[in-house]
C-alpha positions in Angstrom: 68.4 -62.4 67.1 67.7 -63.8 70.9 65.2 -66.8 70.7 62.9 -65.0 72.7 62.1 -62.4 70.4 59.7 -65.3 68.3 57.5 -65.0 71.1 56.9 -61.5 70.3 53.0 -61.4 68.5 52.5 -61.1 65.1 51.6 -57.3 64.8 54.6 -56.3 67.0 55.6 -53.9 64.7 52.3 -52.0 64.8 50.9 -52.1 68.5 55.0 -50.9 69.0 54.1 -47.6 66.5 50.4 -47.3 67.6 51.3 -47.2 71.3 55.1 -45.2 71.5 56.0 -48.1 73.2 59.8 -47.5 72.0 59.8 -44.7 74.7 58.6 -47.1 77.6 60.8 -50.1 76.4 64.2 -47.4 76.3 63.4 -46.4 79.5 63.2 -49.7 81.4 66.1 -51.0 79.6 68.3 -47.8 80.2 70.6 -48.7 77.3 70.8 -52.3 78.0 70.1 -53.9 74.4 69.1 -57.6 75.9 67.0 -55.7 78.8 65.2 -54.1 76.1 64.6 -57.3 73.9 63.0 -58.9 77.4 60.7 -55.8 77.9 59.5 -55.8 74.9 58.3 -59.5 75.0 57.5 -59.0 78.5 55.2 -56.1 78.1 54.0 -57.7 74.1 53.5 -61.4 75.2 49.6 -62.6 76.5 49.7 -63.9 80.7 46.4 -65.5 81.5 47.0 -68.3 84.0 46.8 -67.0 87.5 49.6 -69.3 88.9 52.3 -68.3 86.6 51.6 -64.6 87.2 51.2 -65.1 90.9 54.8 -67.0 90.3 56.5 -64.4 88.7 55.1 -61.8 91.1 57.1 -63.5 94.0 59.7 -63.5 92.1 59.5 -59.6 91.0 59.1 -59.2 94.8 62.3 -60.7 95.4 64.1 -58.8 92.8 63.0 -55.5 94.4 63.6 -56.8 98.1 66.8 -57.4 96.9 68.0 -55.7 94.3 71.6 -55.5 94.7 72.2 -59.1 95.2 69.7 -60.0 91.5 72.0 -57.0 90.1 74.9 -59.0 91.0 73.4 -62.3 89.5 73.0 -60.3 86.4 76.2 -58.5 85.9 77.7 -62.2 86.2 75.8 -63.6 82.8 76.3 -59.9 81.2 80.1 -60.6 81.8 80.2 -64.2 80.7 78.8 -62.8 77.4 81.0 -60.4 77.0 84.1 -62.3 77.7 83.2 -64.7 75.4 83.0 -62.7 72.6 85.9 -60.8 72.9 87.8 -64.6 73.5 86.1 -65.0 70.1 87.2 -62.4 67.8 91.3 -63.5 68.4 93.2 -63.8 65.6 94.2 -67.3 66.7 90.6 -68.7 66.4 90.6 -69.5 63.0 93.7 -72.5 63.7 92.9 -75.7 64.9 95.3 -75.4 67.8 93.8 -71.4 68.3 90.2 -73.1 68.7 90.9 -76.0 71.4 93.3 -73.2 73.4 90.3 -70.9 73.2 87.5 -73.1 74.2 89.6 -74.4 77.2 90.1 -70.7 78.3 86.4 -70.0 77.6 85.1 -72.8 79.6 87.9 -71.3 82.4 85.8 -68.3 82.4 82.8 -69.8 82.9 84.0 -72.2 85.7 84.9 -68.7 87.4 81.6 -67.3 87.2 79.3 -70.6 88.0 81.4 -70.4 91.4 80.7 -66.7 92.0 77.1 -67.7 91.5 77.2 -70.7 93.9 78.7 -68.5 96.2 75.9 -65.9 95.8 73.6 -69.5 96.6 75.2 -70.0 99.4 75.3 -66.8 101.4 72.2 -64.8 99.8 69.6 -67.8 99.2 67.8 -66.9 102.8 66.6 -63.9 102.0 65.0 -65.4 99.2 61.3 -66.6 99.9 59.9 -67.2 96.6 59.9 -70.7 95.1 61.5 -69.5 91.8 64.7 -67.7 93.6 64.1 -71.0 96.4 64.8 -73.6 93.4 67.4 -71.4 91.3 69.9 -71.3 94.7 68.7 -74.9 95.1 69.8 -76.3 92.2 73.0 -74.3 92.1 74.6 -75.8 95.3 73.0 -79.1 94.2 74.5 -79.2 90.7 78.0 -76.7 91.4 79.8 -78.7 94.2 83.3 -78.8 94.5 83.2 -82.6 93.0 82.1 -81.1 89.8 84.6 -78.1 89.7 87.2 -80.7 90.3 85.7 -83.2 87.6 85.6 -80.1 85.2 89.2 -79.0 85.8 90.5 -82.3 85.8 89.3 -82.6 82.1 90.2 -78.6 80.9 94.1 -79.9 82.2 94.1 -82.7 79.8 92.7 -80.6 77.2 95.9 -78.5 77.5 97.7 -81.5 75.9 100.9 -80.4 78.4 102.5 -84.1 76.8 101.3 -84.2 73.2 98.0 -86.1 71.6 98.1 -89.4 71.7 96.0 -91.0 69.1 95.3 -94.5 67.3 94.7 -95.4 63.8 94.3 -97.8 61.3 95.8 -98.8 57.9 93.0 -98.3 55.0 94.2 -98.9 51.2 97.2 -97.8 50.4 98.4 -97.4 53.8 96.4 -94.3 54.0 95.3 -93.5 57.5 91.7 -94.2 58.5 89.3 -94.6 61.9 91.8 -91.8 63.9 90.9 -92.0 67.4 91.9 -89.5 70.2 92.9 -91.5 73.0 93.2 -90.6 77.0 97.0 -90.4 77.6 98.0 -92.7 81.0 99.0 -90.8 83.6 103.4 -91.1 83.6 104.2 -90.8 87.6 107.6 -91.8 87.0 110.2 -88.7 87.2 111.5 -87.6 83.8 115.0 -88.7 84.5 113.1 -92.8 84.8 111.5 -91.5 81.8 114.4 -90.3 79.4 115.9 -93.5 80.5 113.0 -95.8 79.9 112.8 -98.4 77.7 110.4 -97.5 74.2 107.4 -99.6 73.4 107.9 -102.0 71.2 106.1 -100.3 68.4 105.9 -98.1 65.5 105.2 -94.3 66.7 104.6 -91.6 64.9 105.7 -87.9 66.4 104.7 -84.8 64.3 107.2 -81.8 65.2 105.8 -78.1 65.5 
């Protein structure tokens, strides 16, 4: 159940009944189940302070001003959903291995739709005049730049564990394995012929086979 639906009043259930308001909630939704969650606490849920209505007015007026561009916007976070979900339900979830290769994709995903959202911020946010549309785009090219794409990236690559995991431990009683750390691999720049060549550290290392 969305979070938003515990805003909804107590007597929901009956002002719903007394009023048909089914009928007006199915219609603004048109067969969109979250549209119709928001309605309903929309049309269910007390406004009395004049500023946040005024607020949400400009706002409505920029939705209908422009509509396909707010369509867009929400087609984006309706996808994201959606792809999620289905990354979900693979059979490979349920492995350790399945899990970290499915997050990394699913966080792929959403890098490719938080950039088709900064590029909505960047070509639509002008014809935008209210101040809750006017701090969305805002904060969008302020937070999405290409620093933080390339930060984000940098980290799904090692995630992909191309070279292994590298990881420390310690010696508890019985020699049984204790404080395991996963430890950030060093970059190797060398060419894998310097590498097959290389000298091995001189240590013990342990190398578990798939």
């Amino acid at each position: 159940m969305p979070i938003w639906v515990e805003l909804l009043p107590w007597n929901e259930k009956a002002l719903t009944q007394d009023l048909g308001l089914d009928i007006l909630f199915n219609a603004m939704a048109a067969g969109d189940e979250l549209l119709f969650d928001v309605a309903r606490v929309a049309v269910l849920s007390s406004l009395t302070d004049a500023d946040t209505i005024l607020y949400r007015q400009h706002i409505l007026s920029d939705c209908l001003k422009n509509a396909p561009i707010v369509r867009d916007m929400y087609q984006i976070a309706i996808e994201a959903i959606g792809e999620e979900r289905k990354n979900y339900l693979g059979y490979f979830s349920r492995y350790p291995s399945g899990i970290v290769h499915r997050s990394v994709e699913v966080l792929q995903m959403f890098m490719a739709m938080l950039r088709r959202l900064r590029r909505i911020s960047e070509q639509e946010a002008e014809k935008f005049e209210s101040e809750g549309f006017t701090r969305l785009y805002a904060m969008l090219r302020q937070e999405l730049t290409d620093e933080y794409f390339a930060r984000i990236e940098d980290h799904l690559t090692q995630l992909e564990f191309r070279y292994g995991v590298l990881i420390s431990a310690e010696l508890g009683k019985g020699n049984k394995g204790r404080n395991y750390v996963l430890r950030k691999p060093h970059k190797d720049k060398r060419s894998w012929t310097a590498r097959l060549f290389a000298q091995r550290p001189p240590a013990y290392t342990f190398r578990a086979r798939n």
